[in-house]
gemmi code that builds the backbone of each chain (N, CA, C; Angstrom):
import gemmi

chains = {
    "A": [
        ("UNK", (0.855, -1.184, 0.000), (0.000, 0.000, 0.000), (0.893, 1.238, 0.000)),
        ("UNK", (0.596, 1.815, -0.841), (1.781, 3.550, -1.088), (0.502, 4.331, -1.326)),
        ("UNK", (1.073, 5.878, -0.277), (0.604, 7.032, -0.826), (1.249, 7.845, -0.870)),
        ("UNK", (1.397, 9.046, -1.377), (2.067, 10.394, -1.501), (1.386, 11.604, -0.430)),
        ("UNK", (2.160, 12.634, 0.243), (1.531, 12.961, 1.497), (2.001, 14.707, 1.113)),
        ("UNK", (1.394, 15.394, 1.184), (1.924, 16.551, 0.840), (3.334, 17.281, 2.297)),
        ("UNK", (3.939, 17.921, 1.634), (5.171, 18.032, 2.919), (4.757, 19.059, 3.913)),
        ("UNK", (3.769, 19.005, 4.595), (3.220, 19.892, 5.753), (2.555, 19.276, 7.241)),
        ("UNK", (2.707, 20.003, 7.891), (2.699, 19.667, 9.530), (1.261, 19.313, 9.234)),
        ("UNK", (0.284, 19.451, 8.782), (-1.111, 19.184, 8.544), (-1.161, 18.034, 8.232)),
        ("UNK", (-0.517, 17.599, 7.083), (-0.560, 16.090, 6.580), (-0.725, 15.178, 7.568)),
        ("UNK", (0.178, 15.088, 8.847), (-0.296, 14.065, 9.914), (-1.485, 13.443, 10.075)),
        ("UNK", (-2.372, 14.183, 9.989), (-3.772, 12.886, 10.377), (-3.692, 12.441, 9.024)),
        ("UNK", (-3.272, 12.424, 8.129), (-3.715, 12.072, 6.744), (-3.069, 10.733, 6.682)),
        ("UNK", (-1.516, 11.168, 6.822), (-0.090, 9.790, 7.436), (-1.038, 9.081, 8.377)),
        ("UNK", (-1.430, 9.261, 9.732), (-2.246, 8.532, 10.542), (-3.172, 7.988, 9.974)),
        ("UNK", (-4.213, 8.072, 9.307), (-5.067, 7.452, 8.592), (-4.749, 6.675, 7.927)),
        ("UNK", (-4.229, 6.940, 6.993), (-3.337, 5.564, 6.286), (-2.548, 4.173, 7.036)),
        ("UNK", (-1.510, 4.621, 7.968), (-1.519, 3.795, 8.381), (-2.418, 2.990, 9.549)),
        ("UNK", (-3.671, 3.656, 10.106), (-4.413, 3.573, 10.662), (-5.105, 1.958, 10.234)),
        ("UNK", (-5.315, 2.407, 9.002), (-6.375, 1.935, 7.711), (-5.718, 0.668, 7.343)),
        ("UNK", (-4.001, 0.618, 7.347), (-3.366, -0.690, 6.575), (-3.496, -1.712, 8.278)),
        ("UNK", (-3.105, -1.277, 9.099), (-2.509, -1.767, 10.328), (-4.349, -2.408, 11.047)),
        ("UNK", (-5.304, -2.075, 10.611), (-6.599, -2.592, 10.576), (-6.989, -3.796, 9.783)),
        ("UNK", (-6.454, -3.287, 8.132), (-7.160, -4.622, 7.221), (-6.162, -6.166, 7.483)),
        ("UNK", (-4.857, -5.129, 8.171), (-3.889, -6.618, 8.517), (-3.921, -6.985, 9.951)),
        ("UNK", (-5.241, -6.786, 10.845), (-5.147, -7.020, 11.972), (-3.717, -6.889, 12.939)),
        ("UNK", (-2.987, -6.352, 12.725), (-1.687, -5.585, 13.248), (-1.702, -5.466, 15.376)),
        ("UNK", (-0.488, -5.894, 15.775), (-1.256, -5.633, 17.206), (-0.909, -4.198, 17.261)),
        ("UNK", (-1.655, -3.876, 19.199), (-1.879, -2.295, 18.907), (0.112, -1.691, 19.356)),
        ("UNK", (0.729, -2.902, 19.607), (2.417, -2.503, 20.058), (3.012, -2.090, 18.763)),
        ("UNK", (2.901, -3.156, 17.587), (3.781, -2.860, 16.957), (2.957, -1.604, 16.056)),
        ("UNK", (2.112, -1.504, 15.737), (0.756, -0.493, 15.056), (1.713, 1.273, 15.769)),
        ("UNK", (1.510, 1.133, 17.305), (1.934, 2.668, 17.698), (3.459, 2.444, 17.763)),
        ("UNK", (4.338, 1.604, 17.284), (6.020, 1.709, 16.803), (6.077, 2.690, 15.437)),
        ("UNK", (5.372, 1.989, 14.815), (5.209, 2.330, 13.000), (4.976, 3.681, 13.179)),
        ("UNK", (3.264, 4.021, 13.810), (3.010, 5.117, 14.105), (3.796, 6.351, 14.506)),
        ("UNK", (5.091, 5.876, 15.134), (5.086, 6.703, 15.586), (6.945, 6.781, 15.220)),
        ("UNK", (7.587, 5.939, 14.609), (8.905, 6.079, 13.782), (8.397, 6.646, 12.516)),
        ("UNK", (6.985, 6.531, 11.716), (6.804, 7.531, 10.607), (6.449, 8.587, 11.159)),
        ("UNK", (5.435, 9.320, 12.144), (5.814, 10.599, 12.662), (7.367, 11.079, 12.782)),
        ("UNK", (7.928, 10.533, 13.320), (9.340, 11.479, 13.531), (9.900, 11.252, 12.045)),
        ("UNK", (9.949, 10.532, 11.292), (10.585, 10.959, 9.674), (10.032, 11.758, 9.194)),
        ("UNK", (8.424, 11.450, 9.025), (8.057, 12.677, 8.331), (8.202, 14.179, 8.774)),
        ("UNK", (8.256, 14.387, 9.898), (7.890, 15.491, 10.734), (9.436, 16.178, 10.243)),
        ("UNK", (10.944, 15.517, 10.544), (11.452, 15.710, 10.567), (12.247, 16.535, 8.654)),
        ("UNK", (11.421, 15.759, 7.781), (11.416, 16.209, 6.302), (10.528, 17.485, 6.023)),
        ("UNK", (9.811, 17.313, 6.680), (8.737, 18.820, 6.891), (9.624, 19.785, 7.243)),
        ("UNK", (10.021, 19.455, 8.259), (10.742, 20.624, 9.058), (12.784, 20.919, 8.676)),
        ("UNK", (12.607, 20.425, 8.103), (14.361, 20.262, 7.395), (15.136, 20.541, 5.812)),
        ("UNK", (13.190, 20.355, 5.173), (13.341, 20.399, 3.974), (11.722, 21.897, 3.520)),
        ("UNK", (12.050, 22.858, 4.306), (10.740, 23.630, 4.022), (10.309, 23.945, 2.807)),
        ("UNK", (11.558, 24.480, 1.946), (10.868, 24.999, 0.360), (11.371, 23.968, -0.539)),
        ("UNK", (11.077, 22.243, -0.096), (11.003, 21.498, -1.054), (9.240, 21.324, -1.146)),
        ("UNK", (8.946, 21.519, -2.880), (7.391, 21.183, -3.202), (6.938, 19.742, -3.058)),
        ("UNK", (8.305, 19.335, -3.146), (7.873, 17.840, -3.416), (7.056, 17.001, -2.486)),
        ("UNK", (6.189, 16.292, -3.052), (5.994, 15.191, -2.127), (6.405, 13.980, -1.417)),
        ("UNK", (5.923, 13.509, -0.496), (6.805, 12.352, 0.153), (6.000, 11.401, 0.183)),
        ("UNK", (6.751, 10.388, -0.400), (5.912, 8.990, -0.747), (6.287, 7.686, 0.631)),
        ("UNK", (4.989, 7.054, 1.276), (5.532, 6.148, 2.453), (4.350, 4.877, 1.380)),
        ("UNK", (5.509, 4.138, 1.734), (4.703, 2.822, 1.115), (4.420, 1.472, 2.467)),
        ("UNK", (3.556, 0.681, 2.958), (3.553, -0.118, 3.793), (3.317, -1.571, 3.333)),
        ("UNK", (4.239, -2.459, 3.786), (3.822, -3.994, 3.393), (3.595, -4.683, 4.624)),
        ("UNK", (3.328, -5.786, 4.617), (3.054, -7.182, 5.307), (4.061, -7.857, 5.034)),
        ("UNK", (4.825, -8.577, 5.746), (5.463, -9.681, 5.037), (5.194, -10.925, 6.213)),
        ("UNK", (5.306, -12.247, 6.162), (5.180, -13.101, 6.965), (5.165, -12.872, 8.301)),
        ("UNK", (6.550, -12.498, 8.563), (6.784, -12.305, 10.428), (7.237, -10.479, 10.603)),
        ("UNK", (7.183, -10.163, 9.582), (7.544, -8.495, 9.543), (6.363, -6.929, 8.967)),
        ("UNK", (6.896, -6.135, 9.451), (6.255, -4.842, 8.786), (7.732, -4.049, 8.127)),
        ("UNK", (7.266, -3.909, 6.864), (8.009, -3.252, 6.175), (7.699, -1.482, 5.579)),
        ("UNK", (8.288, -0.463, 5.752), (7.920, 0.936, 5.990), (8.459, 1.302, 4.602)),
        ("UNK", (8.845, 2.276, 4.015), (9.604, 2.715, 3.376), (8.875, 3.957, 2.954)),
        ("UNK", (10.050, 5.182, 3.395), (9.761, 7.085, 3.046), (10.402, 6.950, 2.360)),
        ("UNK", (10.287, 8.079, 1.184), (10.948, 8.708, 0.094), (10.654, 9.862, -0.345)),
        ("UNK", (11.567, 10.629, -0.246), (11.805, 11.887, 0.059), (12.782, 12.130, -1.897)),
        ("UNK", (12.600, 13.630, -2.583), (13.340, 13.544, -3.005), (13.772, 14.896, -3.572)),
        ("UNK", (14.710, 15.537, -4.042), (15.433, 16.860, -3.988), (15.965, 16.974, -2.490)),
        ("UNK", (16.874, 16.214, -2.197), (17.293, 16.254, -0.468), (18.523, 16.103, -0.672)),
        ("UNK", (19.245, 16.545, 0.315), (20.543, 16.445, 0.659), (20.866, 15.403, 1.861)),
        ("UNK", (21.951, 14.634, 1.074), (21.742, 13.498, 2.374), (21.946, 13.660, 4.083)),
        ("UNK", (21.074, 12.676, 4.774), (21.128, 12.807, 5.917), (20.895, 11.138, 6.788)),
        ("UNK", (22.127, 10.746, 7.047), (22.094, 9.237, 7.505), (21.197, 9.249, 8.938)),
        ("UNK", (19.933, 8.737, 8.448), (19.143, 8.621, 9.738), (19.634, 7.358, 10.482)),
        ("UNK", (20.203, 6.388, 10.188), (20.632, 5.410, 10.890), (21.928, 5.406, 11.723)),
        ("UNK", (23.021, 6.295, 11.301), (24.101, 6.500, 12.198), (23.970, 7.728, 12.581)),
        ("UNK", (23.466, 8.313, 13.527), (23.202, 9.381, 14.286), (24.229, 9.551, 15.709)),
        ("UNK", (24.086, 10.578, 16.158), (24.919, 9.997, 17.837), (23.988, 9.480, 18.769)),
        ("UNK", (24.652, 8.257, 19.608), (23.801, 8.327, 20.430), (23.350, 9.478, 21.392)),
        ("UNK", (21.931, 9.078, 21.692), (21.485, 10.153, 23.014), (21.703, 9.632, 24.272)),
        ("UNK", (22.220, 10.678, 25.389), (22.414, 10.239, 26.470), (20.751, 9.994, 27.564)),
        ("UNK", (20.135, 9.403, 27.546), (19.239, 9.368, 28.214), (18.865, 9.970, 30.132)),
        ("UNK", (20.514, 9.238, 30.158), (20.369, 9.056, 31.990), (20.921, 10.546, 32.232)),
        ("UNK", (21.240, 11.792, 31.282), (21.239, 13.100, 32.570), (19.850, 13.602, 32.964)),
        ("UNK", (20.610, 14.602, 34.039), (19.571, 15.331, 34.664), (18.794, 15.925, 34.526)),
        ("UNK", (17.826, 16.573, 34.865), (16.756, 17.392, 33.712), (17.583, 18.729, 33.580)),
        ("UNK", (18.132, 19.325, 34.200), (19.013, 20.502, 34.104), (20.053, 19.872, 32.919)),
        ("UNK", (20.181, 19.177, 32.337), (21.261, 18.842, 31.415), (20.300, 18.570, 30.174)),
        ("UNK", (19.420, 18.124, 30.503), (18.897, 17.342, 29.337), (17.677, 18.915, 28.489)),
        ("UNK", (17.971, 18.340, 27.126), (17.551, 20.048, 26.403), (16.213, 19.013, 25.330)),
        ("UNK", (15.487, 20.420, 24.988), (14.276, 19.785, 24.178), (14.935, 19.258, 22.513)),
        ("UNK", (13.930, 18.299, 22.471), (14.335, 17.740, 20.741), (15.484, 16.989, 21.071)),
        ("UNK", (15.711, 16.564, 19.735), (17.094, 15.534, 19.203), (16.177, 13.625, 19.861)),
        ("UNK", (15.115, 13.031, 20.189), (14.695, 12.354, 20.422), (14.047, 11.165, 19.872)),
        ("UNK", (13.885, 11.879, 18.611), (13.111, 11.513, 17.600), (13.609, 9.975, 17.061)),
        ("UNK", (15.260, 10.018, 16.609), (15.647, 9.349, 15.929), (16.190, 7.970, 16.927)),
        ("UNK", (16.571, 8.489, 18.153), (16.816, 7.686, 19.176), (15.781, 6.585, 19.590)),
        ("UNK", (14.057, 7.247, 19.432), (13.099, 6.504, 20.227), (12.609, 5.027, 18.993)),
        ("UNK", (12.667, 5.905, 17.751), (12.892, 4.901, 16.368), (13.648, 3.311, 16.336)),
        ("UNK", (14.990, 4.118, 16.848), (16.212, 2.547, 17.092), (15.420, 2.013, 18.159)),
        ("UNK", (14.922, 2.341, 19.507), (14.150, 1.426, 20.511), (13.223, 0.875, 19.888)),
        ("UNK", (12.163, 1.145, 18.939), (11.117, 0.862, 18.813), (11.171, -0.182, 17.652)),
        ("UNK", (11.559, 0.170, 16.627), (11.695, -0.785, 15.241), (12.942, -1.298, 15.486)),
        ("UNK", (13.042, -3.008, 14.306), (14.082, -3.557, 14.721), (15.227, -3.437, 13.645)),
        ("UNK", (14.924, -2.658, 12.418), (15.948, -2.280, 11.850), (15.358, -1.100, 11.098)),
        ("UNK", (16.324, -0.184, 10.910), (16.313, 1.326, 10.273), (17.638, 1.360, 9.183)),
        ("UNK", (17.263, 1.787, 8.134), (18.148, 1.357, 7.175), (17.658, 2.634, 5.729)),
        ("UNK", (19.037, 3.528, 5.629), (19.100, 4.823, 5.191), (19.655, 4.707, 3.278)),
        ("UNK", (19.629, 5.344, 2.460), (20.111, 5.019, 1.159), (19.878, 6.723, 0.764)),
        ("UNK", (20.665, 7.218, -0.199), (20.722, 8.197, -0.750), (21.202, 8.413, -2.394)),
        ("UNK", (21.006, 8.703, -3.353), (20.977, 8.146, -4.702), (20.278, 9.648, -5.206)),
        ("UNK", (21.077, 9.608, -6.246), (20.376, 10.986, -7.011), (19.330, 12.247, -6.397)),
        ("UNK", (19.881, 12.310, -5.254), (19.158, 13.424, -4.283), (17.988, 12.808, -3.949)),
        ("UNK", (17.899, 11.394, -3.883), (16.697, 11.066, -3.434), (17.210, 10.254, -2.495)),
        ("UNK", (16.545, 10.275, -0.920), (16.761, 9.519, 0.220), (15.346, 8.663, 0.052)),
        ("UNK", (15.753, 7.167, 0.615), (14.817, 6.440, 1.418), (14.946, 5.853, 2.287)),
        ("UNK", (14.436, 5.823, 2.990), (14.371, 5.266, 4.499), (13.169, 3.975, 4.906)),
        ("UNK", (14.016, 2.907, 5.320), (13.241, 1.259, 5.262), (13.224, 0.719, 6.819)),
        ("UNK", (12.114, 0.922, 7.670), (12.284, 0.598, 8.597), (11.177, -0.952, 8.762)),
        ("UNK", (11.747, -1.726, 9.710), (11.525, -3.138, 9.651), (10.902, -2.878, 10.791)),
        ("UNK", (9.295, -4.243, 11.244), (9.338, -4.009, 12.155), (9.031, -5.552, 12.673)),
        ("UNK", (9.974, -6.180, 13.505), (9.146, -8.085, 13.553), (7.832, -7.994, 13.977)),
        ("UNK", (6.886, -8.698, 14.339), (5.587, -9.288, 14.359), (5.458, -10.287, 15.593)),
        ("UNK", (5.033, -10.395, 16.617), (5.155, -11.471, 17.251), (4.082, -12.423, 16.744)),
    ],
    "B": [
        ("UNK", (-7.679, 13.352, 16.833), (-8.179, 14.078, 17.811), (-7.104, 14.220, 19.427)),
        ("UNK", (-7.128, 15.709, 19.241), (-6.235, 15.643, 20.801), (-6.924, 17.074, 21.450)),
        ("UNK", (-6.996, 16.851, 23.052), (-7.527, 17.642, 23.909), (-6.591, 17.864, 24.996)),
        ("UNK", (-6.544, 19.179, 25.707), (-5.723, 19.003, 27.103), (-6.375, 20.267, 27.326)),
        ("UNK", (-6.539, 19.980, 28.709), (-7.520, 20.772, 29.275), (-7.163, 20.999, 30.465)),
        ("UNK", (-7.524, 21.723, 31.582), (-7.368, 21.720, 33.433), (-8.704, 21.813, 34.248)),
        ("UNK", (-8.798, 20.482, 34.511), (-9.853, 19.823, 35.620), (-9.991, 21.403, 36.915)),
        ("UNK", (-11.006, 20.951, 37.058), (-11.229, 21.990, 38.533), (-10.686, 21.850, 39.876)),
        ("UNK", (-9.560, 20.538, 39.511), (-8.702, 20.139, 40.979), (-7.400, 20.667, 40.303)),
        ("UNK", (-7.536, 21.123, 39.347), (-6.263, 21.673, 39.042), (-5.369, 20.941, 37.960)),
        ("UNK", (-5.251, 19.441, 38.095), (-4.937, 18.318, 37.459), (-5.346, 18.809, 35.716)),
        ("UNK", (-3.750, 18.722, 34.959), (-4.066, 19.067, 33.858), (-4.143, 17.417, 32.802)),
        ("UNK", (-5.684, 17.361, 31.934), (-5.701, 16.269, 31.262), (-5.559, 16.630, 30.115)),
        ("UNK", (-4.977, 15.264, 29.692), (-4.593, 14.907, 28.237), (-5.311, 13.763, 27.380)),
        ("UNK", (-5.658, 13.945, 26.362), (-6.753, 12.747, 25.342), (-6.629, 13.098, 24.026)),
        ("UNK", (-6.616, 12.026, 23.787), (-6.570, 11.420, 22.198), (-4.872, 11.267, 22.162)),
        ("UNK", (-4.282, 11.852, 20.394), (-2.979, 11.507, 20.165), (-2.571, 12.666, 20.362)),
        ("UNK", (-1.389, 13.197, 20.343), (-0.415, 13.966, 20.933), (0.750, 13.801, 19.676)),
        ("UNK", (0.718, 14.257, 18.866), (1.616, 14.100, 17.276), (2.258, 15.805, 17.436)),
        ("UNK", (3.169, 15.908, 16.554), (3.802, 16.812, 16.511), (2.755, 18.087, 16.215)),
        ("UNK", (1.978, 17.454, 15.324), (1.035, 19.353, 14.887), (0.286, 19.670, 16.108)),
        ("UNK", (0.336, 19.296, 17.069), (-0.732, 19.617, 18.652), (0.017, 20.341, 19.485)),
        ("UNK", (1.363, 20.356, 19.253), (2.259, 20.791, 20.113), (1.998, 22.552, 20.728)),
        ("UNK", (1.396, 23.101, 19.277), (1.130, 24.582, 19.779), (0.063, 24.616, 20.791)),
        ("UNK", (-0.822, 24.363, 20.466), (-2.137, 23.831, 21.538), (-1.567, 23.442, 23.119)),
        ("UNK", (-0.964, 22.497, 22.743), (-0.702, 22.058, 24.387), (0.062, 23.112, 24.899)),
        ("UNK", (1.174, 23.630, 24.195), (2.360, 24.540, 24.902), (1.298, 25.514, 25.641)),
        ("UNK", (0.469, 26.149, 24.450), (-0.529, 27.570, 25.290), (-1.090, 27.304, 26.984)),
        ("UNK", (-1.536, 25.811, 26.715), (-2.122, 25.303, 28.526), (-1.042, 25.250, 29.478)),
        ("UNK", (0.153, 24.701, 28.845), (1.246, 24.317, 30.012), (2.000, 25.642, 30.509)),
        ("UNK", (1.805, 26.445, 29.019), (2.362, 27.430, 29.850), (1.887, 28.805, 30.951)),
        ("UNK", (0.703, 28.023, 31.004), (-0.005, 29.703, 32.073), (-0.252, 28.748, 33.114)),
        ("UNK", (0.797, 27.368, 33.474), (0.687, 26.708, 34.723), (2.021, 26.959, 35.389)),
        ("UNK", (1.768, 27.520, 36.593), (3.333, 27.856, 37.318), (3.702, 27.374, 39.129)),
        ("UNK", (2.339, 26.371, 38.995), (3.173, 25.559, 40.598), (2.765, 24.118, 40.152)),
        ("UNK", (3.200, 23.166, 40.873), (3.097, 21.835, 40.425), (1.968, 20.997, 40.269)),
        ("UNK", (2.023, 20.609, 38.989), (0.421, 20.116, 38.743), (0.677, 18.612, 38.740)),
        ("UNK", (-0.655, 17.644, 38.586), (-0.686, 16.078, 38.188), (-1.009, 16.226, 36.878)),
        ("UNK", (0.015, 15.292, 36.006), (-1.023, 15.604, 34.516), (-1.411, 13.581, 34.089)),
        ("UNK", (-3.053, 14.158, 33.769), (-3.877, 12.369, 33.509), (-3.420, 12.160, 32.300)),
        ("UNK", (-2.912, 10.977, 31.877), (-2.548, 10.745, 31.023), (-4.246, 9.750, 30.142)),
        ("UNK", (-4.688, 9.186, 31.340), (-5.881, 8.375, 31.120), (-6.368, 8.199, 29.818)),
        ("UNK", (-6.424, 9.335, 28.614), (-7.040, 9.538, 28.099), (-6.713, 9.886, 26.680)),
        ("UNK", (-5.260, 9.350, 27.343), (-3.962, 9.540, 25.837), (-3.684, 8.557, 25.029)),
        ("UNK", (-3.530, 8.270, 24.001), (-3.475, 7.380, 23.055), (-2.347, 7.262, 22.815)),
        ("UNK", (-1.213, 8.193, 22.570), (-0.239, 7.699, 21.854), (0.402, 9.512, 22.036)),
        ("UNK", (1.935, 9.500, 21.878), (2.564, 10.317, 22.392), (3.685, 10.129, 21.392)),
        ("UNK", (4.272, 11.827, 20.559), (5.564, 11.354, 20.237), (6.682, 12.005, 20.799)),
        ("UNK", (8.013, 12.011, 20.175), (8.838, 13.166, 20.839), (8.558, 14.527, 21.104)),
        ("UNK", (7.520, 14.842, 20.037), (6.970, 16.240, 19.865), (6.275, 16.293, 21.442)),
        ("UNK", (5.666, 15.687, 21.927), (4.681, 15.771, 23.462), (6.028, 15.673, 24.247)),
        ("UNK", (6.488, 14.873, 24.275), (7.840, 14.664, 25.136), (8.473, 15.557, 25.165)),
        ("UNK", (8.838, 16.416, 24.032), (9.525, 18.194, 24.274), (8.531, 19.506, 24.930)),
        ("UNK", (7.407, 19.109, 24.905), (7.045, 19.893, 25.424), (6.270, 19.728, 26.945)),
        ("UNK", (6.526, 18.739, 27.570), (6.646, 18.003, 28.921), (8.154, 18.183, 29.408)),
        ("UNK", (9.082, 18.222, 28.926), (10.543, 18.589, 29.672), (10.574, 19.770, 29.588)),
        ("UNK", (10.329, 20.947, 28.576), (10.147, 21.980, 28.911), (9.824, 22.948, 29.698)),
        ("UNK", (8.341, 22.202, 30.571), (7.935, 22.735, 31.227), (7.756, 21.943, 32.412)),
        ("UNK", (9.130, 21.379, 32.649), (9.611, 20.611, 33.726), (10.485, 21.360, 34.066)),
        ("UNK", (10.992, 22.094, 33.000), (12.294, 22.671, 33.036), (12.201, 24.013, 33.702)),
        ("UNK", (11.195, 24.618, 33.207), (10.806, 25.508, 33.889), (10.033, 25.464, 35.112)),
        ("UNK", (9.205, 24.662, 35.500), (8.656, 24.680, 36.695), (10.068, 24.516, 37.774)),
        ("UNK", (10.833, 23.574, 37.392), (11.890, 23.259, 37.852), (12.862, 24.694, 38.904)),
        ("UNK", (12.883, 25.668, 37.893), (13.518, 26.554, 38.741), (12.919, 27.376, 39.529)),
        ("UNK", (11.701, 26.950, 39.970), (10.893, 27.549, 41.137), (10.448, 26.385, 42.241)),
        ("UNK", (11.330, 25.156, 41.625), (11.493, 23.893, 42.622), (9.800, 23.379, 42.616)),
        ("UNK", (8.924, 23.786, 41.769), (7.845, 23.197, 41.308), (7.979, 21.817, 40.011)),
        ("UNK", (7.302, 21.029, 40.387), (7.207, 19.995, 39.063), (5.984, 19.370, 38.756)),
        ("UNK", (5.990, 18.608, 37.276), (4.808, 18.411, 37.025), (5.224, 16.550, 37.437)),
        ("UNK", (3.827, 15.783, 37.942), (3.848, 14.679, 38.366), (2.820, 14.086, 37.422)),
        ("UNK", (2.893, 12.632, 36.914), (1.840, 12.060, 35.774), (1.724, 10.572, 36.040)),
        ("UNK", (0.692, 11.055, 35.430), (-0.040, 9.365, 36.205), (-1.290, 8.551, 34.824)),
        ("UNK", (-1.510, 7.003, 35.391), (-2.436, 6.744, 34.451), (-1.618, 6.455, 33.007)),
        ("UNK", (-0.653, 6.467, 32.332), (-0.233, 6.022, 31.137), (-0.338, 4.613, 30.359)),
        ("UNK", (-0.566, 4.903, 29.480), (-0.788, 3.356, 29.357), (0.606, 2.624, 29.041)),
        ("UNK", (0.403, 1.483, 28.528), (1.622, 0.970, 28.554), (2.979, 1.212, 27.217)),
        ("UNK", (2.519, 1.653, 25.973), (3.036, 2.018, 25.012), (3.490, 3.310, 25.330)),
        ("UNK", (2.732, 4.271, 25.991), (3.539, 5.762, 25.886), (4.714, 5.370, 27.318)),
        ("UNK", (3.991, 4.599, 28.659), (5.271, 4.318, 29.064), (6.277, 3.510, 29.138)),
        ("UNK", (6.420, 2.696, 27.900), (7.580, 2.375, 27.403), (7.971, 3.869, 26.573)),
        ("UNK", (7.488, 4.444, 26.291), (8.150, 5.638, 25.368), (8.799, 6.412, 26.215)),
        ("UNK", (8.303, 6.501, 27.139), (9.102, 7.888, 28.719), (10.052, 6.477, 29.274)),
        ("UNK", (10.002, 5.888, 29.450), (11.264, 4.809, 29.474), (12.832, 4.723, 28.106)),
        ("UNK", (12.159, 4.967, 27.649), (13.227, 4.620, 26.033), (13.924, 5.934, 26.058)),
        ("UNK", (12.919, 6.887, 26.552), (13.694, 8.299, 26.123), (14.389, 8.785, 27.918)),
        ("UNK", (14.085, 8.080, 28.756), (14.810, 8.316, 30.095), (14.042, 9.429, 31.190)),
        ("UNK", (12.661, 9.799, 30.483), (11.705, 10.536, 31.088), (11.333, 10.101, 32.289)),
        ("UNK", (11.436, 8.646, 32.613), (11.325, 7.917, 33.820), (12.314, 8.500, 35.004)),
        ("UNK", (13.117, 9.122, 34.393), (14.164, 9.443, 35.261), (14.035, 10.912, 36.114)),
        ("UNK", (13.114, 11.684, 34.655), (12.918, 13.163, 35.316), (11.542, 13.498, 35.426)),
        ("UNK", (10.672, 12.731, 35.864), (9.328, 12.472, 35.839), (8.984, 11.765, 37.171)),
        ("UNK", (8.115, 11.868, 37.669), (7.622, 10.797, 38.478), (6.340, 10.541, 37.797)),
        ("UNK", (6.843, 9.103, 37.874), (5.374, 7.925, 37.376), (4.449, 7.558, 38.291)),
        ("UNK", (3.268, 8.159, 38.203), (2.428, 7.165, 39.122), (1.812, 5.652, 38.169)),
    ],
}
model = gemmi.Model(1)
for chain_id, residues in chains.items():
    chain = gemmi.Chain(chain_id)
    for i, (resn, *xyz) in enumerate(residues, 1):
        res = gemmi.Residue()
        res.name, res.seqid = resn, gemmi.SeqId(i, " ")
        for name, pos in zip(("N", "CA", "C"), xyz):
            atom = gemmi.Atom()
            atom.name, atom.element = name, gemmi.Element(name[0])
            atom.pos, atom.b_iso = gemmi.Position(*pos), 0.0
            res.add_atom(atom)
        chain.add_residue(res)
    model.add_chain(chain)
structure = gemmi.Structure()
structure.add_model(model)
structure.setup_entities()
């Protein structure tokens, strides 16, 4: 299942719906359903907000596979940006240490079991896996 | 659909999803709160980093008047999420 999502903070319920809609007809549980949910919020959000005066649209496609969920964004007129080797975040400081944002990409690696980045003719995609119990 | 509102005990609630485009909405409530509140999670669906920045924020700030916000009621997906991100740490969970 693929759709194209226009690149604005609005689009969200639209992204939500969709995958709302696939993660229903495949009886999906509700753990791995709010992983997906919520590793495509922080990509998309993060192309919205990184890439403002690109027109383009961003295409997320969703599969089924036996024991997996398979994601895949595509983004394109972008300059690369390896979402998979990031720094780690330090979790354990203090709240006086610890600053807003940078979370996004960190809560992704907890949640899905592989994240996997490609960049090619100014076009990025991003393939996140997710197992199935 | 997302709501956050302040109960008449003071206790500020939260319902539905909590996605990045809500963030302006919530900031406006959290921020005309300035001694330590309970916030219900009861009624929350799902939470991303975007809610999570704007819950340390205004931790951060209550913080230097030695006020904090305390939360309770989560279900089990958003608190694995305040776990993953170490919110467990600067939060108290009920």
């Amino acid at each position: 299942m693929q759709k194209t999502f226009k690149r604005a903070m609005h689009s969200l319920d639209e992204v939500f719906d969709f995958i709302g809609e696939f993660m229903k007809a495949h009886a999906v549980d509700q753990s791995a359903s709010y992983s997906i949910n919520l590793a495509v919020e922080e990509l998309f959000t993060n192309m919205v907000k990184y890439n403002p005066g690109n027109a383009n649209d961003i295409s997320i496609t969703i599969q089924k596979n036996k024991d997996d969920l398979k994601v895949t964004l595509v983004d394109t007129e972008v300059e690369p940006f390896d979402v998979a080797n990031t720094a780690e975040v330090d979790v354990t400081k203090s709240l006086e240490e610890r600053k807003a944002g940078g979370l996004g990409i960190h809560l992704i690696k907890k949640m899905v079991d592989r994240l996997e980045y490609e960049h090619n003719n100014r076009q990025s995609r991003i393939t996140l896996i997710k197992h199935l119990e | 659909m997302f709501d956050i509102s302040i109960a008449e005990s003071g206790e500020i609630l939260l319902a539905g999803r909590f996605d990045a485009s809500k963030v302006e909405t919530a900031k406006s409530v959290f921020q005309t709160v300035s001694t330590s509140r309970v916030v219900d999670f009861k009624d929350l669906e799902y939470i991303s980093s975007a809610g999570l920045s704007v819950l340390l924020e205004a931790q951060k700030r209550l913080g230097e008047s030695s006020q904090k916000l305390k939360l309770k009621n989560m279900n089990k997906h958003i608190r694995d999420v305040f776990r993953y991100a170490g919110f467990d740490l600067i939060f108290e969970i009920e």
